[in-house]
C-alpha positions as CSV (number, residue, x, y, z in Angstrom):
1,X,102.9,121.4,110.3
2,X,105.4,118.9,111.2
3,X,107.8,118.0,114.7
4,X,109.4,114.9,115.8
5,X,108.4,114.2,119.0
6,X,110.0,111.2,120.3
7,X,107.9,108.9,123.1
8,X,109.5,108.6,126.6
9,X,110.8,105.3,127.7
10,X,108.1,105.7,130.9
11,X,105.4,105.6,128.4
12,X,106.7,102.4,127.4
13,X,104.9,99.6,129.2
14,X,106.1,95.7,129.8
15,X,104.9,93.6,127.1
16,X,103.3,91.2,129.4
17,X,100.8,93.6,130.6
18,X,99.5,94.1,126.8
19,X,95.8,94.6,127.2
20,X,93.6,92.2,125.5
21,X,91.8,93.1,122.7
22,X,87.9,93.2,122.1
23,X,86.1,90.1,120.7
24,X,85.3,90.1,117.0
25,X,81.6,89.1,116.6
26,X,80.6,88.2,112.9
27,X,77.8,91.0,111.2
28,X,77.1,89.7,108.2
29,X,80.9,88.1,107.6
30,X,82.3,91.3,108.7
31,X,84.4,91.1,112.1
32,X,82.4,94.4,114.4
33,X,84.3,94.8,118.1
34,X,81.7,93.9,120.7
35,X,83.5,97.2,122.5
36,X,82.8,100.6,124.4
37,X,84.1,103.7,124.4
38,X,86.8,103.1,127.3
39,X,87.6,99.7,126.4
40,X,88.7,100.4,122.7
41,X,90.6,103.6,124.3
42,X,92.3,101.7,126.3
43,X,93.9,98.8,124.1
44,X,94.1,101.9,121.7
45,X,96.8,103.9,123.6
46,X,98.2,101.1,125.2
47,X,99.3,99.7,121.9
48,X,100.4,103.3,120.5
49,X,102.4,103.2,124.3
50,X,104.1,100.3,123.2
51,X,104.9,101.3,119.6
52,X,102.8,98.7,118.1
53,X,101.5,98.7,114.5
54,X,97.6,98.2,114.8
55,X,94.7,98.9,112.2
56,X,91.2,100.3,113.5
57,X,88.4,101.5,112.0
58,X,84.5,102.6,112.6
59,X,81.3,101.4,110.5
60,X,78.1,102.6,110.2
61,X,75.9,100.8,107.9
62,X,77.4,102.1,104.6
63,X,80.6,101.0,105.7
64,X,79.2,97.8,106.9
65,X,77.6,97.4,103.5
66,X,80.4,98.2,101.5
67,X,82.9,95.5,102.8
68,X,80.5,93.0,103.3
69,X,79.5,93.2,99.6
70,X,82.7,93.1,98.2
71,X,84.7,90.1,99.1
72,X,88.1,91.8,99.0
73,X,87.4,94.5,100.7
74,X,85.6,92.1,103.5
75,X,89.0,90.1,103.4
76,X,90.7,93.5,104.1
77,X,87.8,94.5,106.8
78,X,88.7,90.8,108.5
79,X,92.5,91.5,108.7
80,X,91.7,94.7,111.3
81,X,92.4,94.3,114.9
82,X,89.0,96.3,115.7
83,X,86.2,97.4,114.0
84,X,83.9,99.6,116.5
85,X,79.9,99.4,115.9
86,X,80.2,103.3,114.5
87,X,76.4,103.5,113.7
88,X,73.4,102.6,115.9
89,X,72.1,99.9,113.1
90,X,75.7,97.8,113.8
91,X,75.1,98.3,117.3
92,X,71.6,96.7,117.2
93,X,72.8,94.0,115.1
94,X,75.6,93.0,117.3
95,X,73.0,93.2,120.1
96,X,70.2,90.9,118.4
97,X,72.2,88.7,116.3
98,X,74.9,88.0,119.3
99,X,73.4,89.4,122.4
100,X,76.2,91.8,122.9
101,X,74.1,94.2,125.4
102,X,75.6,96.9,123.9
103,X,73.9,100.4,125.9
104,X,75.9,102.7,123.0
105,X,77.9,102.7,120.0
106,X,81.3,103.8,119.4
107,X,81.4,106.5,116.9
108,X,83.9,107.4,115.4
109,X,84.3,111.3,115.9
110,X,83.7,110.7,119.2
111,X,86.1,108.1,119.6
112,X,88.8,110.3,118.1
113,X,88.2,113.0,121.0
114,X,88.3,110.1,123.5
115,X,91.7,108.9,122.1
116,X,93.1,112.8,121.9
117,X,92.0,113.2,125.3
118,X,93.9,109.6,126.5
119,X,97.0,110.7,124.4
120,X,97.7,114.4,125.8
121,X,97.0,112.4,129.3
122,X,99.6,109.9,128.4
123,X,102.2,111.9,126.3
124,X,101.4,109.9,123.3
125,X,102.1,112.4,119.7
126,X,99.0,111.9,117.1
127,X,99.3,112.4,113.6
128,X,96.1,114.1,111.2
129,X,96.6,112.4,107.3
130,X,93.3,113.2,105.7
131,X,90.7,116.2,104.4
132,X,91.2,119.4,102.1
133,X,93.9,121.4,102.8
134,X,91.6,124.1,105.1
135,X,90.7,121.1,106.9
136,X,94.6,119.9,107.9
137,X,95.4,123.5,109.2
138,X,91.9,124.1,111.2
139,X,91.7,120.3,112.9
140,X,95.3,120.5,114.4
141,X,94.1,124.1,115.7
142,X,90.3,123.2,117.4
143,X,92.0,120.3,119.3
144,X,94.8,122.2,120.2
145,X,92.4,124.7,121.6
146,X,90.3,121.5,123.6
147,X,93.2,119.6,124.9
148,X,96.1,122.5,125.0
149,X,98.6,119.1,126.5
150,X,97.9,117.2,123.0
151,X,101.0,116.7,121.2
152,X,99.9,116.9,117.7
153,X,103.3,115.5,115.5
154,X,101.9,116.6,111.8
155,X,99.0,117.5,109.5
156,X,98.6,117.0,106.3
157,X,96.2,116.5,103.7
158,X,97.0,113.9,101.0
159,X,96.4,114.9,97.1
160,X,93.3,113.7,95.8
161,X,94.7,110.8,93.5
162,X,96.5,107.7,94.1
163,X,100.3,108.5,95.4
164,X,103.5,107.6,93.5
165,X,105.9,105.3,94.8
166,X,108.1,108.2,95.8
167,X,105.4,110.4,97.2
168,X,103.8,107.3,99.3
169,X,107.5,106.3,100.7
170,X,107.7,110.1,101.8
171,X,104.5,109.7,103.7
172,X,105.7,106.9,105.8
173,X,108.7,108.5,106.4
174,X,106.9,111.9,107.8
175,X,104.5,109.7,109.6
176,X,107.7,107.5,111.3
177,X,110.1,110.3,111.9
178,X,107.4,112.3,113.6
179,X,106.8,110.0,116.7
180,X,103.6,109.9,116.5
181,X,102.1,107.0,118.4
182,X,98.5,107.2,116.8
183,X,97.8,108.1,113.8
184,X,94.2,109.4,112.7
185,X,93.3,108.3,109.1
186,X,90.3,111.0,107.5
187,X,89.9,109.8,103.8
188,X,86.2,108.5,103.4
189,X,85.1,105.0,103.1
190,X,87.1,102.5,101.9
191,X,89.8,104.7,100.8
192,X,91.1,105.3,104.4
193,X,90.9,101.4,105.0
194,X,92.6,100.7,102.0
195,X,94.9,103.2,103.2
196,X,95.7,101.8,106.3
197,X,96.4,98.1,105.5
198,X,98.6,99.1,102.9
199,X,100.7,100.5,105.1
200,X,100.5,97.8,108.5
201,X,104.0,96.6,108.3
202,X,105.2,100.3,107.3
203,X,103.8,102.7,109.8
204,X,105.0,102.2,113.3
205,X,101.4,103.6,114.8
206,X,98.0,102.4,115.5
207,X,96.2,104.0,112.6
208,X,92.4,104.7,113.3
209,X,89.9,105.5,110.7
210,X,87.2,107.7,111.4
211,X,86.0,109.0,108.3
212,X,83.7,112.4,108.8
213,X,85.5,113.2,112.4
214,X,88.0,115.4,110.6
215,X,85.6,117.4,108.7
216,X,83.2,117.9,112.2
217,X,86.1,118.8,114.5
218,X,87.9,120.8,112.2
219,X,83.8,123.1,111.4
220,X,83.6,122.1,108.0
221,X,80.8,120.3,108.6
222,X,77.7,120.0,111.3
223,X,77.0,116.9,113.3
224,X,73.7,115.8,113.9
225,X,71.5,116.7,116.9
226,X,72.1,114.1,119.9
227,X,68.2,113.2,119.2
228,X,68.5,112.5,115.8
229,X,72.0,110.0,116.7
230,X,70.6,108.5,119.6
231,X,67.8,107.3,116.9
232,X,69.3,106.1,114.0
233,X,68.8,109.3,112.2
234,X,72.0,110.9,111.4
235,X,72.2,109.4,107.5
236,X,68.7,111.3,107.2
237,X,70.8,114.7,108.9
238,X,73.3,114.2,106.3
239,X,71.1,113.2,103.5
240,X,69.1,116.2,103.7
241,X,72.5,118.6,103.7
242,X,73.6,116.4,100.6
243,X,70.6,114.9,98.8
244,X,72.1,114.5,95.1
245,X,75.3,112.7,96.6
246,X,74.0,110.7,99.5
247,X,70.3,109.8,98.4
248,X,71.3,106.7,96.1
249,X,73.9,105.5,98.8
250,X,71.8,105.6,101.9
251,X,68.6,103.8,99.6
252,X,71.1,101.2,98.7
253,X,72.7,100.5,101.9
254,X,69.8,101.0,104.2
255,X,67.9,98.6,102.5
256,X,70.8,95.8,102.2
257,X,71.3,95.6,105.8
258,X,67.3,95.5,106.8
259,X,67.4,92.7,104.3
260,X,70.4,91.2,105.8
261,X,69.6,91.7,108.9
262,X,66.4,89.7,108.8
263,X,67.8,87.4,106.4
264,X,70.3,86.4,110.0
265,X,67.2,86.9,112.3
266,X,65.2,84.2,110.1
267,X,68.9,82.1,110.0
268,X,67.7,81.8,106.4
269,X,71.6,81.0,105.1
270,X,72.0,78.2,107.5
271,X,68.4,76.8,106.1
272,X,69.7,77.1,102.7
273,X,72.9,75.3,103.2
274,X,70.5,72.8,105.5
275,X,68.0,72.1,102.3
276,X,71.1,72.1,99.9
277,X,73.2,69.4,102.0
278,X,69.3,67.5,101.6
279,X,69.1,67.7,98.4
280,X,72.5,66.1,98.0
281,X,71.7,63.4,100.4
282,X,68.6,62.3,98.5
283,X,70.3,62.1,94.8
C-alpha cells in the first residue's frame, strides 16, 4: 500500500515558533526525555509540520540496558533528539536519580496512537516500515478503522536481513515520495534504532521507534492488563507468553539496572573516581 500525499503549505508553521524540545536527563549515560505524553506529541508533529528530520525512540529497561552496555550503541542512543521513559523502571529512575516528578511514562504503543490521533487532526501522512507481512496489511487497517481522517502514506514490512544498497536506496525513496511527515519505525530493539540513525540525513520525517506497538495494534499480539503496567509487570506478561525467548533477557536486564540503579542511588562511580583521584594525590 502506497500514495503520495503531499503536506499543505497551512500545515507548514514559521520556523520561529519551533517548539522546544524536552530535556535530556542522564540514566546511566543514556540521554531519557524528562517528557509526557502531550509534550513529546507536540514537538512530535510540530517537527513532522515543518518537514524536519528528527529521531525518537522509547525504552524500557531492556532497551535501556542494551545501549547503555554497549558503548556504540549508547553513542547512537545519545545522538537522538528524544528518548521517552517507555517502561515504568526508566520512569522511576528519572524520578529518583533527577527528581523529574514524572506521574506516568510514555510508552510507546501508546504514544504511537497519541501521534496518529495528532496527525489525522493536523493532516500530517504517517508511514508503517516494520513487522511480518500480515502485520503491514492489518496495522494500516485497525488505525484506519480508529481514526478514519488518518492519512496513512505506505506499509510495508522490510525482509528479515540486512538491505542491499539498491533495496535500502528504494526505501528512502518510497518513504520521501510518499509525504509522509512521520514515519513509525516497528523492527525490535536496536535494529529499529540502528535503522533510524542510518537514515537521519536521508529520510525527510521524524522517525519514531516503538518496537512491540505494531504487533499490538495490528492483533498479533496482547498487551498487558492496565494493573499489571501500572506495576512494572508487563516483562512478567510477556515473559510468561514467551518463556524460552524472553526468560534469559528479562534475568539479565532486570538485574543490571537494580544494580545500576543503586550503584547511582549510593553515587558509588563518583566515590570511585573520588578514592582514585586520592590515590594519585598520595603517590
Amino acid at each position: 500500500m502506497s500514495q503520495v500525499l503531499e503536506r499543505t503549505p497551512d500545515t507548514q508553521l514559521p520556523k520561529s515558533t519551533a517548539l522546544p524540545w524536552p530535556e535530556k536527563l542522564d540514566v546511566f549515560g543514556v540521554g531519557i526525555a524528562a517528557t509526557k505524553y502531550e509534550q513529546a506529541s507536540d514537538v512530535i508533529v510540530d517537527a513532522a509540520q515543518r518537514g524536519e528530520r528528527k529521531l525518537v525512540s522509547c525504552y524500557a529497561v531492556h532497551a535501556l540496558i542494551t545501549f547503555c552496555e554497549d558503548e556504540e550503541l549508547r553513542a547512537l542512543s545519545n545522538d537522538f533528539d528524544m528518548v521517552t521513559p517507555d517502561g515504568q523502571p526508566v520512569r522511576w529512575a528519572l524520578n529518583l536519580l533527577h527528581k523529574a516528578q514524572l506521574t506516568d511514562r510514555v510508552y510507546g504503543p501508546n504514544l504511537m496512537l497519541h501521534l496518529c490521533r495528532r496527525a489525522a487532526e493536523g493532516g500530517v501522512p504517517v508511514y508503517l516500515y516494520g513487522g511480518s507481512p500480515s502485520v503491514a496489511e492489518e496495522l494500516p487497517r485497525n488505525l484506519q478503522q480508529m481514526l478514519p481522517d488518518l492519512q496513512i502514506a505506505g506499509s510495508e514490512s522490510p525482509p528479515f536481513r540486512a538491505l542491499t544498497p539498491e533495496e535500502d536506496q528504494q526505501v528512502i525513496d518510497r518513504i520521501n515520495d510518499s509525504g509522509a511527515g512521520i514515519v513509525f519505525i516497528g523492527l525490535g530493539c536496536p535494529k529499529q534504532d540502528q535503522f533510524a540513525h542510518a537514515h537521519r540525513d536521508t529520510i525527510d520525517a521524524v522517525q519514531v521507534c516503538v518496537g512491540a506497538a505494531f504487533d499490538f495494534h495490528a492483533g498479533a499480539k496482547s498487551t498487558a492488563p492496565a494493573w499489571m503496567q501500572r506495576h512494572a509487570l508487563e516483562w512478567l506478561y510477556r515473559l510468561v507468553q514467551e518463556p524460552r525467548r524472553l526468560w534469559q533477557r528479562y534475568l539479565m536486564t532486570n538485574s543490571s539496572y537494580l544494580l545500576r540503579l543503586g550503584a547511582s542511588l549510593l553515587n558509588i562511580p563518583k566515590l570511585l573516581r573520588q578514592r582514585a583521584a586520592g590515590r594519585r594525590r598520595t603517590h
